[in-house]
N, C-alpha and C positions, 0 to 999 in steps of 0.2 A: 504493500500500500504506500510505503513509503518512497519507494523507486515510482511508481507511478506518481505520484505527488511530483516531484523532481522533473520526473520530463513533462508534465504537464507544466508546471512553473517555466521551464526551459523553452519551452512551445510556445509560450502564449504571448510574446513581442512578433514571433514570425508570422502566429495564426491572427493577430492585430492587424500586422500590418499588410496580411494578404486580404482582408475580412475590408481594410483599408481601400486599399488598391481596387476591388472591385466592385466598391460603391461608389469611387469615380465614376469606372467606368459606366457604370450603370445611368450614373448621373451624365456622367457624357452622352449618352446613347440617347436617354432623356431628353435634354435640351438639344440636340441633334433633329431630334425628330420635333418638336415642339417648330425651334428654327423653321425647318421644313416646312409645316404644317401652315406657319407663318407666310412663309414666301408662295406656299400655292394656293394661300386665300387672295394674294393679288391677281389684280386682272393683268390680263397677257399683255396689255402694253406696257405696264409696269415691269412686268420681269422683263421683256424684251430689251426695254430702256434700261434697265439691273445689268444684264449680261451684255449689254453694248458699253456700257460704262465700263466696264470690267474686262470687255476684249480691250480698248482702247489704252490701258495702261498693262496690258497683257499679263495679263490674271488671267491668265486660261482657265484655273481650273474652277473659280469661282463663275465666270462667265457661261461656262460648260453649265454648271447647276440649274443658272437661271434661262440659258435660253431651253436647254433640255423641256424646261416647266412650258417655257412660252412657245415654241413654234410647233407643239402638234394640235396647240388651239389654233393656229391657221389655216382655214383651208386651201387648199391649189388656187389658184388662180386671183387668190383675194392678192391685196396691195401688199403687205405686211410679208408673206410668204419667201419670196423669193430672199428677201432681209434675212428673214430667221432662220433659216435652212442654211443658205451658207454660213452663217458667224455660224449656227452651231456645228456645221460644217469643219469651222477653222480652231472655233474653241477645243471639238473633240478633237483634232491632228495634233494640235499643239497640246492637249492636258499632259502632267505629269504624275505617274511617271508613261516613258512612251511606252504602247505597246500595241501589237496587233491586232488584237480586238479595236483598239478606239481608231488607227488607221483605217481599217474597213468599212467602221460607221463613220468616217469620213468620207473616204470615197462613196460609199454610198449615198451621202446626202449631197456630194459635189454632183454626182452624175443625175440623181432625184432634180436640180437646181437647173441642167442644160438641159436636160427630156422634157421637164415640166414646164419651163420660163425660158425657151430658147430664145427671144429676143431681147432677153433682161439684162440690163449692165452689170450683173452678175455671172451671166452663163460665161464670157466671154473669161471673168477673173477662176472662173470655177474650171474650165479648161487648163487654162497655165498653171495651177493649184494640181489638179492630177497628173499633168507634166511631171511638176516638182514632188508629187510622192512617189513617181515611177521612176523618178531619175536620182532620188536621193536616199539614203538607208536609215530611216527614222527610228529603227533601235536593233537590237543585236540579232542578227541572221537575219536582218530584212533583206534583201536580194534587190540590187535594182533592175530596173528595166527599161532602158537608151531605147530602143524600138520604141516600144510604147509609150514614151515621154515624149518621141519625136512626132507618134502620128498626134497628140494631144497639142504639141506646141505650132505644128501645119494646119493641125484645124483650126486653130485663132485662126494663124494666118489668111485661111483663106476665108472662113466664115465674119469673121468681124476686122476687115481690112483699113490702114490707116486708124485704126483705135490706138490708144495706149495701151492698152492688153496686146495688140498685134505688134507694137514694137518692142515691148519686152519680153515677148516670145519667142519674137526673132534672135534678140541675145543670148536667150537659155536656147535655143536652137542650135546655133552657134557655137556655143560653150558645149554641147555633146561631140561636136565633133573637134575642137579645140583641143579638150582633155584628150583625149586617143593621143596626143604627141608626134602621130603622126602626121609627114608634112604633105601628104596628099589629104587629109582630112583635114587638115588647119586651112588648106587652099579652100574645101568646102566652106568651111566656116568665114572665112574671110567674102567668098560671095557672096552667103547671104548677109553680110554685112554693109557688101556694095548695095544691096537689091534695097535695102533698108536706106541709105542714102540718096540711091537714086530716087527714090520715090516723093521726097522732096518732106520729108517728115517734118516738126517743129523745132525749131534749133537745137532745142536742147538735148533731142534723141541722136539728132544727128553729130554733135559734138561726142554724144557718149558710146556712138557706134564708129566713132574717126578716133575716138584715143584706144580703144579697144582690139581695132586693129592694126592702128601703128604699135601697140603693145604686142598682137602677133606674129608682127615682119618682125621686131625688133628682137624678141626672147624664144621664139618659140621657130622662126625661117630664118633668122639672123642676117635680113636683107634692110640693112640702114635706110639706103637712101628711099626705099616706097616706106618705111617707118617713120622717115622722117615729113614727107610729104602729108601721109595721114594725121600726124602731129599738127600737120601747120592747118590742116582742114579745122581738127577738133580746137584748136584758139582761134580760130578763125569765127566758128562759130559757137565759140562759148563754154568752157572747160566745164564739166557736169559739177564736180564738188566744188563750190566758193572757197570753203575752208582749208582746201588742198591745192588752192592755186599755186604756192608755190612748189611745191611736190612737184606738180607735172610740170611747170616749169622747169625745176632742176633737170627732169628727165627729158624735157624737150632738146634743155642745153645740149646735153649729153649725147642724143640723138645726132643734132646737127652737127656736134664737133666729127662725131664717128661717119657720119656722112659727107664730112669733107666740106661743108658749112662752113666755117670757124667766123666768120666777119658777123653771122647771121647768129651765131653761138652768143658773140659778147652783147648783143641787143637782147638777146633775152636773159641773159647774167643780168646784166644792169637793168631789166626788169624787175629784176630780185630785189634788187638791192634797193632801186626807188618805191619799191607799191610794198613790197613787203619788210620792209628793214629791221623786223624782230625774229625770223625765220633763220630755221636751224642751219641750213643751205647757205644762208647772207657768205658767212666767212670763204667756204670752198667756192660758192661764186665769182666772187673778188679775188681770188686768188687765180679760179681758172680765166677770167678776163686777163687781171693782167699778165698772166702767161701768153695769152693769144696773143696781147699788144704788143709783146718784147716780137713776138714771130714775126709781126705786121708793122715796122718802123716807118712805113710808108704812108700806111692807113690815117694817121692822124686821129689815133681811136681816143675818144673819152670813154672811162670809166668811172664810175661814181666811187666818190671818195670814205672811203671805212670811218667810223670814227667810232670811239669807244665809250660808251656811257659814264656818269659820273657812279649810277649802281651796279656796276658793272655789265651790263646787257649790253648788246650789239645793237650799235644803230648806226646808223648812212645819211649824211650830208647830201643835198642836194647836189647831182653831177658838177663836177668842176669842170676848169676854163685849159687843164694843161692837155699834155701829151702826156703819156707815161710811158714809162722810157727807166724805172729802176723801182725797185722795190720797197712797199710801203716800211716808214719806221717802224720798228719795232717798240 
């Protein structure tokens, strides 16, 4: 009796604190479902507006919850439908953690969205969407599938032509044959690149289908000078990221020296240096200018003058009046 006593005494912090543990949970389970109970006494435009607030800062998985409530009170053809079907569409692709079950009820409610709403400003984003599950491996053993992400990204093409959906198509189109490394398939990809410029797009596509493939003459055919021509298209009309102008800048430089450029190299160095003068590039810039201008004594080149902050950051004086002709002080 007395050993029994003992392990009972001994027991009874663990048997607490299990007795503990699973009145949480109970209470979780509880207010779990209460919650629940909560969110499906709203009306469907309620939770719709829920889970669009919720994709919008991408919270998939909470957005999942409330469209899941909201769009099978939609029916086909109503206004609302085409909305709720694909976000829960992209909430279920996106919830975490990934897996193939929620991929499927993805695709399912992407291809639900172009059967049912083919001419919705949806079907068109719902194609390029099944593209990118066929052509991407959303979690472990997913398998892709280039065929099939190719016929998804042709059908924009040719179904919702001159869209925004049709031109970003065209680049994940591109990009399948790109990736291979191979240079008879990169030449693929580079045409429909041309086929996207010629068609006289909005600048801004076409600037980002002109760096894309001076990117692959440049790394990928290691043919400078058509990399560098497509460079001068994409500043031509409009470098796609603001925030990386000087980025493709430095890389423009870099192009035109290696294409035998160099005069057309220090104009866009000293681009660097005057529009962007806090940029990590400023220094090698200026350096590779005046290298150019010691080659070119003749040229009578200006390069914008370095100068050094008082907190110590890099910054550049408005182009000066000399020649350069010897190397900045140190």
């Amino acid at each position: 009796m007395h050993t029994k006593n003992c392990i009972s005494e001994f027991m009874r912090p663990f048997i607490t604190r299990d007795l503990f543990r699973c009145l949480l949970i109970l209470l979780g389970l509880i207010m779990y479902g209460c919650t629940n109970d909560r969110h499906s006494d709203l009306p469907p435009e309620k939770q719709l507006d829920r889970g669009l607030e919720a994709l919008s800062i991408f919270n998939f998985n909470e957005a999942q919850k409330f469209l899941s409530l909201a769009q099978p009170q939609y029916e086909v053809g109503s206004t609302n439908w085409p909305l709720a079907t694909y976000s829960l569409a992209l909430a279920t692709w996106h919830s975490t953690p990934p897996n193939a079950e929620n991929v499927a009820k993805a695709k399912a409610l992407l291809l639900q969205v172009v059967e049912q709403a083919p001419s919705s400003e949806f079907a068109a984003s719902a194609l390029v969407d099944l593209g990118r599950i066929e052509e991407a491996s959303d979690y472990l053993g997913d398998v892709e599938n280039i065929p099939s992400a190719r016929e998804y990204y042709q059908r924009v093409r040719m179904d919702f032509p001159q869209s925004e959906m049709s031109f970003r198509a065209t680049l994940f189109l591109a990009q399948t044959y790109a990736q291979t490394f191979d240079p008879e398939q990169v030449e693929i990809g580079i045409e429909l690149l041309d086929q996207l410029m010629a068609s006289n797009p909005p600048e801004k596509w076409k600037g980002l289908a002109a760096q894309y493939t001076a990117q692959l003459y440049a790394f990928y055919l290691d043919q400078p000078e058509k990399a560098y021509d497509a460079y001068r298209m994409a500043v031509d009309s409009g470098l796609p990221r603001p925030a990386d102008i000087d980025v493709s800048l430095w890389q423009f430089g870099l192009l035109a020296e290696k294409a035998g450029h160099e005069l057309e190299a220090v104009e866009i160095y000293s681009e660097i240096l005057r529009e962007h003068p806090r940029s990590i590039y400023g220094t090698l810039a200026y350096q590779r200018a005046i290298d150019i201008a010691k080659r070119h004594p003749d040229e009578n080149i200006h390069v914008p003058e370095q100068v050094t902050s008082g907190v110590g950051r890099t910054a550049f004086s408005h182009p000066n009046e000399g020649v350069v002709n010897e190397e900045p002080d140190q």
